[in-house]
C-alpha positions in Angstrom: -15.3 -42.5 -39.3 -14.1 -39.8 -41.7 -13.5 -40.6 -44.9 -11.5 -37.3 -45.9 -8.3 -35.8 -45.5 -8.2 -32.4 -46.7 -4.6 -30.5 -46.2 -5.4 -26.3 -46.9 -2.6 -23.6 -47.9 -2.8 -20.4 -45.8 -1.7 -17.7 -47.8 -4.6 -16.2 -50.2 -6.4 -19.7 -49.2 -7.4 -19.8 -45.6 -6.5 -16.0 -45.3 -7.2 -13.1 -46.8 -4.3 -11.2 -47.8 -5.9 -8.7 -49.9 -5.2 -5.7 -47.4 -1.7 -6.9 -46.4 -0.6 -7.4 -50.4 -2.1 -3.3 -50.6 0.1 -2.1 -48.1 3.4 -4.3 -49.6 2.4 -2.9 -52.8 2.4 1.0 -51.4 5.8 0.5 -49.6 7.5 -1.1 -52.0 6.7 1.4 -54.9 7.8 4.1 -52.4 11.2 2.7 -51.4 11.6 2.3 -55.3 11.0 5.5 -55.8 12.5 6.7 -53.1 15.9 5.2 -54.7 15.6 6.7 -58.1 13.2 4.4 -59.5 10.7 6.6 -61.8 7.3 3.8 -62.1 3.4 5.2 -61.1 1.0 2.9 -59.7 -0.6 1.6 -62.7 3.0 0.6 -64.3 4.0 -1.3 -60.7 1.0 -3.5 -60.5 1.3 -3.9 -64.6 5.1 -4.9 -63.9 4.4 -6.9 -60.4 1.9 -8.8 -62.5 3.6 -10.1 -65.4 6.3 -11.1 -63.2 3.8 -13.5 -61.5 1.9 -14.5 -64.6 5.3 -15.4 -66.3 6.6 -17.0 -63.3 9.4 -14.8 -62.6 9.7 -15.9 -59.4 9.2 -19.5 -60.1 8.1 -21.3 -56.6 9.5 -18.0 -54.7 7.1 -15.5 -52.7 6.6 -12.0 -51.7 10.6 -11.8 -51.1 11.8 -13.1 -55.0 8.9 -10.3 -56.2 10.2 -7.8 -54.6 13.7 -9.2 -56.1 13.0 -8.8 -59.5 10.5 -5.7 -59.5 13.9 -4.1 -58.1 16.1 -6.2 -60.8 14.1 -4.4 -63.5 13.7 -1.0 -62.4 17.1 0.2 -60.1 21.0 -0.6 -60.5 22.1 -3.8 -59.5 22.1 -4.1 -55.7 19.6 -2.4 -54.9 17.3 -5.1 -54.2 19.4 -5.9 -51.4 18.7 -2.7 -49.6 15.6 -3.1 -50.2 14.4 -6.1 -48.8 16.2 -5.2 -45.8 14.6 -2.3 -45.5 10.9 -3.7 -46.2 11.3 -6.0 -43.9 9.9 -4.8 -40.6 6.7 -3.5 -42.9 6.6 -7.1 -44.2 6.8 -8.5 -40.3 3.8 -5.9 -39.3 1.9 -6.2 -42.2 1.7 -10.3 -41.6 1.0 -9.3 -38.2 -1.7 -7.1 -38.2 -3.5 -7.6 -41.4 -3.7 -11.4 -42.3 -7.2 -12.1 -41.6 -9.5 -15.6 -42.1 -11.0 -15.2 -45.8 -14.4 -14.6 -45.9 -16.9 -17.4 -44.6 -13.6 -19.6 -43.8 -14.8 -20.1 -39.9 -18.1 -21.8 -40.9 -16.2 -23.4 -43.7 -13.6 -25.3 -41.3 -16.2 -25.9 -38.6 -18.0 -27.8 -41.5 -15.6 -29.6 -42.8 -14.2 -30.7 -39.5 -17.8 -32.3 -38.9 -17.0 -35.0 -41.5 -13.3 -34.7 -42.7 -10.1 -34.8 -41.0 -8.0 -31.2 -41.5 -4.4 -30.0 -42.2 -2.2 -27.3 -42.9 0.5 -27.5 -45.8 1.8 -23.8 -46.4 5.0 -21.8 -46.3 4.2 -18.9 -44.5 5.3 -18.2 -40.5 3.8 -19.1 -37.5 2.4 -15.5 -37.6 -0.2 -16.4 -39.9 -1.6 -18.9 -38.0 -2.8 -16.1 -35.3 -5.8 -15.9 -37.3 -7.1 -19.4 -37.0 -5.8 -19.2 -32.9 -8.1 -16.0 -32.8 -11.2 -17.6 -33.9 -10.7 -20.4 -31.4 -10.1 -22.7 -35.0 -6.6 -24.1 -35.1 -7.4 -27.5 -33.0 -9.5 -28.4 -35.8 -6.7 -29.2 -37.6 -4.9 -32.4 -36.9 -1.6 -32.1 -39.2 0.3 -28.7 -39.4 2.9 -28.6 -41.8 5.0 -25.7 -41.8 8.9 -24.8 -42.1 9.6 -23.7 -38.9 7.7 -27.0 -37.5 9.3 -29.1 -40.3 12.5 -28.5 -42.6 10.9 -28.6 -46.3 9.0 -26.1 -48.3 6.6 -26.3 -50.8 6.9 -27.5 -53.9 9.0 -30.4 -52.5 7.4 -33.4 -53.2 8.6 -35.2 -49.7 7.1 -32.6 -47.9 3.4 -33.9 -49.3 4.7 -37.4 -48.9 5.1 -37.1 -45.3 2.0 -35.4 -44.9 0.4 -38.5 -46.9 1.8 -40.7 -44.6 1.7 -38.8 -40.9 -2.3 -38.2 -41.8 -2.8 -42.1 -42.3 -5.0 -41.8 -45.0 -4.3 -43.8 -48.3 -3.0 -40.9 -50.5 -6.4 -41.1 -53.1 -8.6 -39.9 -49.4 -6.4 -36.8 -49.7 -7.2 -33.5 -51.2 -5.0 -30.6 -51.0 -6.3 -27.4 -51.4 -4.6 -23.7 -52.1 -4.3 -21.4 -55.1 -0.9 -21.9 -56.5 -0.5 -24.5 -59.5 3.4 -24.6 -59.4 3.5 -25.3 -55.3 -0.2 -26.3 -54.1 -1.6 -28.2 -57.4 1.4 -29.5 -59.0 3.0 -31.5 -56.4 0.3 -32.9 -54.9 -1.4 -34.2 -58.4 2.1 -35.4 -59.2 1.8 -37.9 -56.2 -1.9 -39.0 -56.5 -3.7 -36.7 -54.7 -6.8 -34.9 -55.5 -6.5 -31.1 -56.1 -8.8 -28.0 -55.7 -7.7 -24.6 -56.8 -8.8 -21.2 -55.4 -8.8 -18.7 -58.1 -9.8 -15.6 -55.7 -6.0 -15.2 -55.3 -3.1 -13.0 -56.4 -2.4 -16.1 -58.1 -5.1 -16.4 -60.3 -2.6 -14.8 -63.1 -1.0 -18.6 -63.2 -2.1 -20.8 -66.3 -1.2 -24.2 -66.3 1.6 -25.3 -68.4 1.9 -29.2 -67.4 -0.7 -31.4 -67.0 -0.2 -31.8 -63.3 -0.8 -28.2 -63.2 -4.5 -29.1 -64.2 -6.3 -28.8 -60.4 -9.1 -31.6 -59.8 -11.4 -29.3 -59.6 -11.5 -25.1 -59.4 -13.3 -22.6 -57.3 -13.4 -19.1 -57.3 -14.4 -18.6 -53.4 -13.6 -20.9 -50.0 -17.3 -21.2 -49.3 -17.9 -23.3 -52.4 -15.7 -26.3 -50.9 -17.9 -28.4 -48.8 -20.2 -28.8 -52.1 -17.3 -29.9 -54.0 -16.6 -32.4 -50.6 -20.2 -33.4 -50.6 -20.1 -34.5 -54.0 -17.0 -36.4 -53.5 -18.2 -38.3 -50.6 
């Protein structure tokens, strides 16, 4: 019987976004350019940065960055136009180049040997394709996002009814992703256990709560099923 029920972000977790974030980086400084906006490359990512680091965007994604890069660098309005016209590069760019984060297949084929598996995670059904590609998505028993149920991340009833559609007493759960504010905060605020991935865009985040403080923190995916191990 498996003792373990261990629910996994996607974004920057399961995935690697690394190329995908390069490309919305490129197209985004062009259309601000492209609109009168005078900022190189090094003074973007400086600016794209601190907007995540102070949180900015507070439980937001991709969409409330490109909001306030826009907010601080062209008139107002203009970040309007913008996401509507970054949006068919944002669609592609999910679709062709999500991939699985290094070493994730044998990870979940692991895991799945001894623990139960889920999805919590805000991102489309488009980045699952990965996990469908490498034959991986049955392993997971619970998949929790919005378009298959109506809540987002960080709201706490979204991790309740995981809790409780896993049947697992909530102290055999572990959720695992990269974000304090939406992965770690509202799943130690309920009693889970929490592990952080730092290898993330989202590494920038300090905790400033101490449900913010993850369980326990790794750098790379691969270094789970020894954290697992140990709490078995």
């Amino acid at each position: 019987m498996k003792k373990l029920f261990l629910f996994f972000d996607l974004g920057e977790t399961l995935l690697d976004e690394s190329k995908f974030i390069n490309f919305f980086d490129q197209k985004l400084l062009e259309l601000i350019n492209g609109f009168g906006g005078r900022i190189d490359w090094r003074n973007y990512i400086a600016l794209r940065n601190n907007i995540i680091k102070n949180r900015l965007i507070g439980s937001g994604g991709i969409e409330e960055i490109i909001t306030n890069i826009c907010r601080l660098i062209l008139p107002k309005g203009y970040d309007k136009i913008i996401l509507k016209k970054i949006n068919p590069f944002m669609s592609y760019g999910k679709r062709e180049l999500f991939c699985l984060a290094k070493g994730a297949k044998k990870v979940i084929e692991t895991l799945s040997s001894y623990c139960e598996l889920g999805i919590i995670s805000n991102q489309t059904e488009e980045a699952l394709k990965p996990l469908i590609k490498a034959n991986l998505l049955s392993l997971f028993r619970k998949i929790f996002i919005p378009s298959k149920i109506k809540m987002n991340k960080p709201d706490e009833k979204l991790f309740l009814t995981a809790i409780k559609c896993s049947g697992f007493p909530v102290t055999k759960c572990i959720m695992i992703g990269d974000r304090l504010d939406i992965d770690i905060f509202p799943a130690n605020k309920i009693g889970m256990k929490t592990i952080r991935i730092t290898d993330s865009l989202f590494n920038l985040q300090s905790p400033i709560n101490t449900y913010e403080i993850p369980t326990y923190t790794v750098k790379k995916l691969y270094e789970i099923p020894n954290i697992i191990k140990d709490i078995l």
